[in-house]
PAMI-908734 format. One record per residue (C-alpha): residue number from 1; residue in one letter; x, y, z. Coordinates in nm, 2 decimals. Last residue first. Layout:
PAMI-908734
k: NUM | r: a | X: X | Y: Y | Z: Z
...
END
This chain:
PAMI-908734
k: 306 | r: x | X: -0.18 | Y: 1.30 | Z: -0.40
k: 305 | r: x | X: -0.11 | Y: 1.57 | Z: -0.70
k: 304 | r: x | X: -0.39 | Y: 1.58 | Z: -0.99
k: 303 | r: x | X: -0.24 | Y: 1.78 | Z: -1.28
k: 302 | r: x | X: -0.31 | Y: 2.19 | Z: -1.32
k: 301 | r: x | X: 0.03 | Y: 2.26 | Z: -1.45
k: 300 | r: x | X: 0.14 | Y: 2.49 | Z: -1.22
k: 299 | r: x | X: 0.02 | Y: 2.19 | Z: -0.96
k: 298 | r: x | X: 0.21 | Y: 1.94 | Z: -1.14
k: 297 | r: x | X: 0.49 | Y: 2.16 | Z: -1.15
k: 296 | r: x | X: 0.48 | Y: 2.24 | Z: -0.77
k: 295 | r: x | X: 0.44 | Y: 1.89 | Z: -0.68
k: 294 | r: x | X: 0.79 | Y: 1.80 | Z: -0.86
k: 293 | r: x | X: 0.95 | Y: 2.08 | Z: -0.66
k: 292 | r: x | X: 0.80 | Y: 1.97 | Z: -0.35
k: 291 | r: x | X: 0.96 | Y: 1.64 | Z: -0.37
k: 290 | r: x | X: 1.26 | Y: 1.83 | Z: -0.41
k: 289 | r: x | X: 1.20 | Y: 2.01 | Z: -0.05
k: 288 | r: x | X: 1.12 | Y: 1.66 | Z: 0.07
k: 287 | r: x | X: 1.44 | Y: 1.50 | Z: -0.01
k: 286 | r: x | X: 1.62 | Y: 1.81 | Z: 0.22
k: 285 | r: x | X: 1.45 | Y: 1.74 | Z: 0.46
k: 284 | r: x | X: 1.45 | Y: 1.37 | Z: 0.48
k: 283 | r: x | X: 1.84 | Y: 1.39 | Z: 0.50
k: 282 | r: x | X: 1.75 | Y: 1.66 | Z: 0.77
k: 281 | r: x | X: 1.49 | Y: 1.47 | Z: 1.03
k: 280 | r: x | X: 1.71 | Y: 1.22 | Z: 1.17
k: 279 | r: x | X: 2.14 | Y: 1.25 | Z: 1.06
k: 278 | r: x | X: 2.25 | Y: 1.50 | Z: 1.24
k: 277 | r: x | X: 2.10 | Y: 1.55 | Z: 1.51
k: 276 | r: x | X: 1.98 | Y: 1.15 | Z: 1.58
k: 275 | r: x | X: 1.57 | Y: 1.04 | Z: 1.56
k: 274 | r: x | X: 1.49 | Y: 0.83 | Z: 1.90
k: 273 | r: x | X: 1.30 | Y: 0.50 | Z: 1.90
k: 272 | r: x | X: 1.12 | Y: 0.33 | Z: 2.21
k: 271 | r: x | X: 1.24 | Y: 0.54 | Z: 2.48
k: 270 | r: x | X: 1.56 | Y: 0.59 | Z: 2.76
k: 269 | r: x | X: 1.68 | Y: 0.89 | Z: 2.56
k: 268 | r: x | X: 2.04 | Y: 0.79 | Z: 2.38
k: 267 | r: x | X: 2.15 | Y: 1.22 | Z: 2.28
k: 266 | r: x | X: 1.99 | Y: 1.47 | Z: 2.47
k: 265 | r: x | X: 1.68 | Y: 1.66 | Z: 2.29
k: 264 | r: x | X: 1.73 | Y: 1.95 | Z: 2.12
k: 263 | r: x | X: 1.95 | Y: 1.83 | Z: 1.89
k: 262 | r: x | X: 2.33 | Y: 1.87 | Z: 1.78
k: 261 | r: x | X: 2.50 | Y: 2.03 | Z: 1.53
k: 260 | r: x | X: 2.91 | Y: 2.08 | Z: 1.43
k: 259 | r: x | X: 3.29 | Y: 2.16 | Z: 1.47
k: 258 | r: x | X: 3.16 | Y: 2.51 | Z: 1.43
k: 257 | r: x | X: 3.34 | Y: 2.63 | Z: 1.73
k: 256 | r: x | X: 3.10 | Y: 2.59 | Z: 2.01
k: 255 | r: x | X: 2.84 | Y: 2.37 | Z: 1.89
k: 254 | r: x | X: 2.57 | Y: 2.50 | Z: 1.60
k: 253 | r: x | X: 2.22 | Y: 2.40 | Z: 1.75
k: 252 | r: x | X: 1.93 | Y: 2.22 | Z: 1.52
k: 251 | r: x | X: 1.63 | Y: 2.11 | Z: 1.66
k: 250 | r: x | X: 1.37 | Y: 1.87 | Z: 1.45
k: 249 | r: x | X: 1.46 | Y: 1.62 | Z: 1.75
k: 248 | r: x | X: 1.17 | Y: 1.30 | Z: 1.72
k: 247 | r: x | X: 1.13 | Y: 1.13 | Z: 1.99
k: 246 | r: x | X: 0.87 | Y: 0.82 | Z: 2.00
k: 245 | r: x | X: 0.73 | Y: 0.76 | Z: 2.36
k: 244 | r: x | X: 0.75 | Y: 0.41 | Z: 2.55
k: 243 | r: x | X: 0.99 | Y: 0.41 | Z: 2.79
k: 242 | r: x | X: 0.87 | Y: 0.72 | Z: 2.93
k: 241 | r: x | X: 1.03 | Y: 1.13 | Z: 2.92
k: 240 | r: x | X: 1.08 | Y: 1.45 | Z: 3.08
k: 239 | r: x | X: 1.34 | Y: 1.25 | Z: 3.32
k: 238 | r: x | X: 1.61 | Y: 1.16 | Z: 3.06
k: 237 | r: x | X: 1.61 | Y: 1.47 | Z: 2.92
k: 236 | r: x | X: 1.44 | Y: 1.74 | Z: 2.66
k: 235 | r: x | X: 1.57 | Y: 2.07 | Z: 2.63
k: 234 | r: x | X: 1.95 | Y: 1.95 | Z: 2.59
k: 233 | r: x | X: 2.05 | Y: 2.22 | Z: 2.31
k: 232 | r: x | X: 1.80 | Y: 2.45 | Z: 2.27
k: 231 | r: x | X: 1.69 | Y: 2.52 | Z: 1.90
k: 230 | r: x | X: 1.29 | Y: 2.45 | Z: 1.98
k: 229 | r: x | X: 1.20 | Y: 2.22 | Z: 1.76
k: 228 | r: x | X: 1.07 | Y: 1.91 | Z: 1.97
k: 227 | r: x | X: 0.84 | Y: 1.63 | Z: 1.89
k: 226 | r: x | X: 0.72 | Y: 1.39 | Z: 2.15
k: 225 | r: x | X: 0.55 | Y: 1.07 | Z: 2.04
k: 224 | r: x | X: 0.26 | Y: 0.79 | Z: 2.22
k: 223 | r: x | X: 0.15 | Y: 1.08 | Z: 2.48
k: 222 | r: x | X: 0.05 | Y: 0.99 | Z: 2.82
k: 221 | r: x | X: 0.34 | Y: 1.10 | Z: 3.03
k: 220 | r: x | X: 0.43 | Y: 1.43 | Z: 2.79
k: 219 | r: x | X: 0.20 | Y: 1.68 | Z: 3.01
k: 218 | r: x | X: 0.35 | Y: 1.53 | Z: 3.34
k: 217 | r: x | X: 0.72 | Y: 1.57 | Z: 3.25
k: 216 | r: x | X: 0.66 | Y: 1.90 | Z: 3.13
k: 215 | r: x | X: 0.51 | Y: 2.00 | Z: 3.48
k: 214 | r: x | X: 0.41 | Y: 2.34 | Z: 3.35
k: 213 | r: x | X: 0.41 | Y: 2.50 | Z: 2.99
k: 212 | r: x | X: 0.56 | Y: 2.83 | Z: 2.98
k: 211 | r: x | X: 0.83 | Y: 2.82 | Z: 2.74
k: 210 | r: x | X: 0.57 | Y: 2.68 | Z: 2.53
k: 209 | r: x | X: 0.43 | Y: 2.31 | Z: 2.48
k: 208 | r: x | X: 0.15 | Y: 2.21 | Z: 2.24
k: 207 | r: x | X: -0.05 | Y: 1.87 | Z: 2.30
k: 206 | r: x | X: -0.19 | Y: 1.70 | Z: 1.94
k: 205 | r: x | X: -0.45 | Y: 1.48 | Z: 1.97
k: 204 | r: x | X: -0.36 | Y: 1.32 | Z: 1.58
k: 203 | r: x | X: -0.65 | Y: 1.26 | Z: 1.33
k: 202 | r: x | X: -0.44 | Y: 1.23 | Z: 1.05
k: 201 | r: x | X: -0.50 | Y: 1.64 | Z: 0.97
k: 200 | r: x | X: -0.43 | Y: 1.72 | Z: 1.36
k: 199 | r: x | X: -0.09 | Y: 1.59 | Z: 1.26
k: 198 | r: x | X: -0.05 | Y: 1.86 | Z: 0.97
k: 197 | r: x | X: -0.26 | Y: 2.16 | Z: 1.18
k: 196 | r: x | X: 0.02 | Y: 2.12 | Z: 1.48
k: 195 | r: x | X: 0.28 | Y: 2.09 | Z: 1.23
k: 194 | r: x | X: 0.24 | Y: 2.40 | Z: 1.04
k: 193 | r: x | X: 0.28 | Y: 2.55 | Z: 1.40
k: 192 | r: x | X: 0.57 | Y: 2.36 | Z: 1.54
k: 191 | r: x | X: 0.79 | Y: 2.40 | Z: 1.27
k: 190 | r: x | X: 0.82 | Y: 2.68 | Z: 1.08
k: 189 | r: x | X: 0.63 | Y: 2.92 | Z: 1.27
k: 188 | r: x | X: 0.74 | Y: 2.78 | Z: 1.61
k: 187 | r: x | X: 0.46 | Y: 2.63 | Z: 1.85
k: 186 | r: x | X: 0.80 | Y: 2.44 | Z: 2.02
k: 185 | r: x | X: 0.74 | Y: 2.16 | Z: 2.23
k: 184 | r: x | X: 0.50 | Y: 1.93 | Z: 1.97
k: 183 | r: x | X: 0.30 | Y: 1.68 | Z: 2.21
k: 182 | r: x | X: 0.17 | Y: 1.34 | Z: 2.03
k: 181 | r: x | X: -0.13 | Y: 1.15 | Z: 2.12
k: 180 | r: x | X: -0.24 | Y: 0.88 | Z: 1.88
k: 179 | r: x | X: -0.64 | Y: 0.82 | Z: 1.73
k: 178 | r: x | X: -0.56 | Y: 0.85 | Z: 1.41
k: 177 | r: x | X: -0.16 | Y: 0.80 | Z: 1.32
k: 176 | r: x | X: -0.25 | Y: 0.55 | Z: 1.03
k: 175 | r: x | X: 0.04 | Y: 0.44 | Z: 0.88
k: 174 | r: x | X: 0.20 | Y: 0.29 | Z: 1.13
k: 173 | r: x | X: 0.38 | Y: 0.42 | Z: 1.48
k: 172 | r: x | X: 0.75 | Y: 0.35 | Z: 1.36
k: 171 | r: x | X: 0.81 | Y: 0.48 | Z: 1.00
k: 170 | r: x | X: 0.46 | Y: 0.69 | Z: 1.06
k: 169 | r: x | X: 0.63 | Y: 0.94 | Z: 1.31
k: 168 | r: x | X: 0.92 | Y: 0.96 | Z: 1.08
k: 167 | r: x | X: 0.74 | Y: 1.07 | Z: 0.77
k: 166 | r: x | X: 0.52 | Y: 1.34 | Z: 1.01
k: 165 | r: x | X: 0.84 | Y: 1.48 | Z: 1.10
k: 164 | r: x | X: 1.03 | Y: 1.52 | Z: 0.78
k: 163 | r: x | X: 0.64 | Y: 1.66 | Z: 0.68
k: 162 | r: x | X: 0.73 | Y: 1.94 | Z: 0.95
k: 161 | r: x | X: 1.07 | Y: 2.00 | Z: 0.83
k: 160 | r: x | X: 0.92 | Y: 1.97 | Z: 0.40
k: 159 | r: x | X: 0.69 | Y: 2.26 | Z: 0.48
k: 158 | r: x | X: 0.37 | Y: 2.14 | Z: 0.29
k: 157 | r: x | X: 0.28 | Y: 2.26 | Z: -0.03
k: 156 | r: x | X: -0.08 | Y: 2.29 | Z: -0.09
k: 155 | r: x | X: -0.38 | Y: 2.19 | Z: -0.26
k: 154 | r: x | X: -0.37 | Y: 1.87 | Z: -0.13
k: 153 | r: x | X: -0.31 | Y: 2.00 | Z: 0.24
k: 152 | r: x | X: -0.66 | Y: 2.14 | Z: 0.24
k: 151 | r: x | X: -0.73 | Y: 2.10 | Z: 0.61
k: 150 | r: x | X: -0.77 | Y: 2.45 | Z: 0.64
k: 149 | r: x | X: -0.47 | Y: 2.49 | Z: 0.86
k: 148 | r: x | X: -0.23 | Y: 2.37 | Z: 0.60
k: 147 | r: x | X: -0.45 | Y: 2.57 | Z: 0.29
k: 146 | r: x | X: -0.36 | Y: 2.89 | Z: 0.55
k: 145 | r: x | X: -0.02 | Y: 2.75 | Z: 0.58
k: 144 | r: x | X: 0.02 | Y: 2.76 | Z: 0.18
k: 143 | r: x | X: -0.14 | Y: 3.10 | Z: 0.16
k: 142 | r: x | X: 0.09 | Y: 3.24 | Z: 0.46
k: 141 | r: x | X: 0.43 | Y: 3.12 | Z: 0.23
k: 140 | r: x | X: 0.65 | Y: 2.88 | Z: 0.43
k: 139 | r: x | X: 0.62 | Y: 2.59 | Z: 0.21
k: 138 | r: x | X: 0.97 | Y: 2.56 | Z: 0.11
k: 137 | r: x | X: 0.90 | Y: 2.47 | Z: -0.23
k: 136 | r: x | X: 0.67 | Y: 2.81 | Z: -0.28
k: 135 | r: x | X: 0.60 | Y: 2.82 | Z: -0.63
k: 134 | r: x | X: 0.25 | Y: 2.74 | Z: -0.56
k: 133 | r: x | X: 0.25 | Y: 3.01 | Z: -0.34
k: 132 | r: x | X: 0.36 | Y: 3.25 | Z: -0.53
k: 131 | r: x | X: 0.58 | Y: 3.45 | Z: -0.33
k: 130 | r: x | X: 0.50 | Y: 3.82 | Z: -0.29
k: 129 | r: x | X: 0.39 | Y: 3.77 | Z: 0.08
k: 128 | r: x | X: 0.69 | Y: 3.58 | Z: 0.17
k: 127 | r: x | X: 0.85 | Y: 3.92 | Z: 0.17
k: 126 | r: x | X: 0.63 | Y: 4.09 | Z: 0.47
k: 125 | r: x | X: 0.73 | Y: 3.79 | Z: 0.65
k: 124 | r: x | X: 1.12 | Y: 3.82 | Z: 0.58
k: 123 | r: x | X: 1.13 | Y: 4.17 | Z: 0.71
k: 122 | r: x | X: 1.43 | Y: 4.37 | Z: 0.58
k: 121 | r: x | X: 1.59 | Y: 4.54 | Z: 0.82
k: 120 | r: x | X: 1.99 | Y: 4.35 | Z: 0.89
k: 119 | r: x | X: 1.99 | Y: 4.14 | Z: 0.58
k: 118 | r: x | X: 1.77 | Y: 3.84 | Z: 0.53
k: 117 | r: x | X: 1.85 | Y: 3.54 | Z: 0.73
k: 116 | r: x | X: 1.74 | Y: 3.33 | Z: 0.56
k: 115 | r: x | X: 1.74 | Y: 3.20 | Z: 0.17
k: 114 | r: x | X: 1.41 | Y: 3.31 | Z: -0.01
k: 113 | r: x | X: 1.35 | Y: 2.94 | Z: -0.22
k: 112 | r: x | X: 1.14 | Y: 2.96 | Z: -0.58
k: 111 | r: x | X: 1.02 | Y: 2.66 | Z: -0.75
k: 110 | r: x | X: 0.90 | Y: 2.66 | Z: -1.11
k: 109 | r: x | X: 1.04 | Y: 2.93 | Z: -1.29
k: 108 | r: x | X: 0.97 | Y: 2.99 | Z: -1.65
k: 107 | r: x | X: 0.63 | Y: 3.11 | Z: -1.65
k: 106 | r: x | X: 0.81 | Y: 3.42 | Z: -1.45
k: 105 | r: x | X: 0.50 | Y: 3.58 | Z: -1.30
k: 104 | r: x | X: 0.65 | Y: 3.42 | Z: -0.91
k: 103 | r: x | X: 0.99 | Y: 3.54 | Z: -1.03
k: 102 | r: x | X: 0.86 | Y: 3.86 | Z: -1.09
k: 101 | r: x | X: 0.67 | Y: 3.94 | Z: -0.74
k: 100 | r: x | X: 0.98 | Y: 3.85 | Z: -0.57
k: 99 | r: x | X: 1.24 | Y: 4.01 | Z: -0.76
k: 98 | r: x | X: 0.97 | Y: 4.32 | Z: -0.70
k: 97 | r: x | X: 0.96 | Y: 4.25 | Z: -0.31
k: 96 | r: x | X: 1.31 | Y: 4.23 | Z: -0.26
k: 95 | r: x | X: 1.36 | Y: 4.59 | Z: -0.42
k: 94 | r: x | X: 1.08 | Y: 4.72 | Z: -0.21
k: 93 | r: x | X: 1.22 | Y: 4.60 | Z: 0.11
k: 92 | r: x | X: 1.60 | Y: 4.77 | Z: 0.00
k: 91 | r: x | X: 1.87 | Y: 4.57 | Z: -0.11
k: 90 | r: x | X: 2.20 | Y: 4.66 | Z: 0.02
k: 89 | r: x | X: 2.32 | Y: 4.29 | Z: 0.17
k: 88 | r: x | X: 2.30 | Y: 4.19 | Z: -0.19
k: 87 | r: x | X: 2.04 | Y: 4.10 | Z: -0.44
k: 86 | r: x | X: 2.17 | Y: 3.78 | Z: -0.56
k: 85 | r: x | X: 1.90 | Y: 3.56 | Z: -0.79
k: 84 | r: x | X: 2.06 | Y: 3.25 | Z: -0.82
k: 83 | r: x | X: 1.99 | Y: 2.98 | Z: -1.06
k: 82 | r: x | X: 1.92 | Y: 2.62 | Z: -1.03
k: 81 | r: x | X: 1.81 | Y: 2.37 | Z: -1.36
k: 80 | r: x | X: 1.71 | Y: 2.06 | Z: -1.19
k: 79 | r: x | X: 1.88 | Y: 1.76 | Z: -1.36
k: 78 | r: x | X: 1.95 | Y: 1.56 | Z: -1.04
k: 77 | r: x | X: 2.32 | Y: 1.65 | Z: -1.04
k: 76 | r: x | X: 2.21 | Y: 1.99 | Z: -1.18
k: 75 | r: x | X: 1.98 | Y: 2.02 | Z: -0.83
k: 74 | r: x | X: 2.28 | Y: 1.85 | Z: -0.59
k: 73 | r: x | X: 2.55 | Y: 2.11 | Z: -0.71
k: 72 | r: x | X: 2.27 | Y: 2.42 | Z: -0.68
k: 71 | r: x | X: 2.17 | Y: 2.33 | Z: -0.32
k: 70 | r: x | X: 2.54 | Y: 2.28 | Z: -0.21
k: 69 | r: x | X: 2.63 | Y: 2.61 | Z: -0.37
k: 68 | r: x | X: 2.30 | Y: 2.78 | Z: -0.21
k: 67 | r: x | X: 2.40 | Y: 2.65 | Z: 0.12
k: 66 | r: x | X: 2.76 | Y: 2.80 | Z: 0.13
k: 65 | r: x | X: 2.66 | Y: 3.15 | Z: 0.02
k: 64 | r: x | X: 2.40 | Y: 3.15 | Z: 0.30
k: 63 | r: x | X: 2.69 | Y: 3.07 | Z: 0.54
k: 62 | r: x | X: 2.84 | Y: 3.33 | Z: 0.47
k: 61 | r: x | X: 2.58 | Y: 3.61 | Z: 0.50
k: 60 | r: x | X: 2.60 | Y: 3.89 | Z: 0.32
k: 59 | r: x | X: 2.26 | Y: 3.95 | Z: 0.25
k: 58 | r: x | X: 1.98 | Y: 3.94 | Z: 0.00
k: 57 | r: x | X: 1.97 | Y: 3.59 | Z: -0.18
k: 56 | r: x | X: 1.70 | Y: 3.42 | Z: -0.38
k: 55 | r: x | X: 1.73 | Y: 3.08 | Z: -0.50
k: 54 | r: x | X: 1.55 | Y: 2.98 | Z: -0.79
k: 53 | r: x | X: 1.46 | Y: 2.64 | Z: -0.91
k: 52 | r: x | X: 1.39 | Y: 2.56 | Z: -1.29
k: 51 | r: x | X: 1.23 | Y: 2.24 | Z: -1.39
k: 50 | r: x | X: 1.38 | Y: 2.07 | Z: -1.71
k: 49 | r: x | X: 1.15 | Y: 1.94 | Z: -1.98
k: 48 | r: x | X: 1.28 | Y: 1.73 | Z: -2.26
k: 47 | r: x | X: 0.94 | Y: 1.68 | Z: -2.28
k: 46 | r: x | X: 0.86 | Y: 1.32 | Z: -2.30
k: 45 | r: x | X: 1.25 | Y: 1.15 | Z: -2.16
k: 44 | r: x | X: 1.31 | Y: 1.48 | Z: -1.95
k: 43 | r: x | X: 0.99 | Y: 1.48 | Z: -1.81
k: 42 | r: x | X: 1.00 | Y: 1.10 | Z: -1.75
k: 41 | r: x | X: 1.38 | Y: 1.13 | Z: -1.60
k: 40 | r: x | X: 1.25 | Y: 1.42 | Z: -1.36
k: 39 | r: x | X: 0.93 | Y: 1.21 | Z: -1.24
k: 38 | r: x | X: 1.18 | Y: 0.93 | Z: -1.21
k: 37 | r: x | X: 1.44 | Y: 1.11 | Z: -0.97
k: 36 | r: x | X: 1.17 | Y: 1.23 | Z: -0.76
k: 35 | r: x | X: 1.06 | Y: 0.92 | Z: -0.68
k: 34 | r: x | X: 1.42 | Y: 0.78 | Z: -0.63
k: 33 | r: x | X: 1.45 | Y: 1.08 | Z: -0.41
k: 32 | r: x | X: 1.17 | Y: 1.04 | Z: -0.21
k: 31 | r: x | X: 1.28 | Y: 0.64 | Z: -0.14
k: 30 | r: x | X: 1.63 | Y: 0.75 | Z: -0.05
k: 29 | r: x | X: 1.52 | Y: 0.99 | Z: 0.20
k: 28 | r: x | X: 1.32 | Y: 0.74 | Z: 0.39
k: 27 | r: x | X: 1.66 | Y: 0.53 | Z: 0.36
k: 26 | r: x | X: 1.84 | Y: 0.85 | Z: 0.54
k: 25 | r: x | X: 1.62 | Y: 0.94 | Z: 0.80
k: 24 | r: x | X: 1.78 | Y: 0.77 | Z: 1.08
k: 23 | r: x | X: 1.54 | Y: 0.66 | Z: 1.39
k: 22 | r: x | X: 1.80 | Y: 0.55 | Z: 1.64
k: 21 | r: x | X: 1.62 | Y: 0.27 | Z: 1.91
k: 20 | r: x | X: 1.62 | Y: 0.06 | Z: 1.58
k: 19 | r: x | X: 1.24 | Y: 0.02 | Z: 1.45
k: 18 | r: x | X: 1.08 | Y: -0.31 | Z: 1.57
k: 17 | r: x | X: 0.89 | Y: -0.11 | Z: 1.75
k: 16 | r: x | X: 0.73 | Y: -0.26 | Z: 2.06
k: 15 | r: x | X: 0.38 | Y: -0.42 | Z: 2.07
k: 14 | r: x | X: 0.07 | Y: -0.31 | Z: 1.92
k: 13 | r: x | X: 0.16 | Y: -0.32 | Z: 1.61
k: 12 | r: x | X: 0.04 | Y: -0.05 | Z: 1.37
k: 11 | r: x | X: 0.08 | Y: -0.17 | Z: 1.00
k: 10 | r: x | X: 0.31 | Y: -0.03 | Z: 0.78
k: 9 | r: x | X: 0.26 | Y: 0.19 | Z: 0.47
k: 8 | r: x | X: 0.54 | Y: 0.28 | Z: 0.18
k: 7 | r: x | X: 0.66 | Y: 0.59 | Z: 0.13
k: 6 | r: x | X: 0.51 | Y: 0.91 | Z: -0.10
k: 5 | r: x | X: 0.36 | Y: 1.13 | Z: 0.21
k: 4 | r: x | X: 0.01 | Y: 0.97 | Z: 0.08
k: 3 | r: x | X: 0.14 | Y: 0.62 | Z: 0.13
k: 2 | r: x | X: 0.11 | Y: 0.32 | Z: -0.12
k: 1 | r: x | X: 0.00 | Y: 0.00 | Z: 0.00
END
């Protein structure tokens, strides 16, 4: 049976996972790419048809710069044409805006990724305005969550972190999450939020946990997963959780030095499966956000998507 996140379905069991205790993203990733791989090879094959990804820059940050060069080596690997649309750390609001606004009327671009931070005063909500949703691979636009929160996720496209999440849930708890508890600590907007409306979409309770929840321990006894995306390092320990919760870490912290990431949530918890910083929720990312790009064609295009 085929899933509607693109993997394949598994029964829920009742008993323990038969998941290893480290919940790795990498062969979910796998599958998404070889799915993405032959909707590019068929376009190619019947149209010699290339999509076109656009990154937009507008600062001077470094490691920006770096990202875009590892995003634009894997898209021509995959046959994705990739350009870059540098504004500079000078742009103005307005200037952003009308790259913006003419990428999205651009017939010729299909995906379009606004690369964060933004330069000191420029507001990267009032730019996601003049994104076209459906070009919107990143999933971050406010007509893209609204469709989230509307429960019209088939018109939409999902924030690949969040769906990262929802993938890994479903590797271990089965298919069908309806009916399962599962507390998101973090109500961020790129995480925890579009999240929230994804998992209440399967029928999920879904518990939300701030700074200023109480008795965390507690609140997370009775659920069957915790997810956390807060970017504190450590947030979640031994004693916040039960032998039989699902973590997954969607945090990311930079260690002293650069020498690199960890999670929010300390490293060999004492529960039933635990996804690793690095190595969890990013491989399965970063498929996602490619995934998207072969949604956002078919939706430019008016064809049925899942």
């Amino acid at each position: 049976m085929q899933r509607a996140d693109g993997g394949l379905a598994k029964p829920r069991s009742g008993g323990q996972s038969a998941e290893p205790h480290s919940l790795t993203g990498k062969h979910l990733a796998e599958g998404v790419m070889a799915g993405v791989r032959a909707a590019l090879g068929e376009w190619e094959a019947a149209e010699a048809f290339q999509p076109h990804l656009v990154s937009v820059l507008a600062s001077a940050d470094p490691a920006s710069a770096v990202y875009v060069d590892a995003k634009a080596r894997r898209a021509r690997k995959l046959g994705v044409a990739f350009s870059v649309r540098d504004l500079g750390a000078a742009a103005t609001q307005d200037d952003l805006h009308a790259a913006l606004d003419g990428l999205s009327r651009d017939d010729s671009v299909h995906g379009i990724m606004l690369e964060l931070p933004l330069a000191p005063g420029l507001d990267a909500d009032e730019a996601l305005l003049h994104v076209a949703h459906r070009k919107d691979i990143e999933g971050l636009t406010p007509g893209n969550l609204a469709l989230i929160a509307a429960g019209r996720e088939p018109e939409a496209l999902l924030p690949p972190t969040p769906r990262s999440v929802r993938f890994l849930l479903r590797s271990v708890l089965g298919d069908d999450l309806r009916g399962l508890r599962v507390a998101v600590i973090g109500p961020g907007r790129t995480v925890g939020r579009p999240l929230t409306f994804m998992l209440n979409n399967r029928g999920v309770t879904v518990t939300v946990c701030n700074e200023h929840t109480r008795d965390l321990p507690g609140v997370l006894a009775g659920v069957d997963a915790v997810v956390v995306a807060v970017g504190r390092a450590g947030l979640l320990r031994p004693e916040h959780v039960q032998p039989h919760h699902v973590v997954i870490d969607a945090g990311i912290n930079v260690l002293d030095g650069g020498g690199g990431v960890e999670g929010d949530a300390a490293p060999g918890l004492p529960v039933r499966a635990q996804s690793p910083v690095p190595g969890g929720v990013g491989p399965l990312t970063s498929a996602l956000m490619y995934q998207n790009l072969v949604r956002a064609v078919r939706l430019q295009r008016g064809e049925p998507v899942e």
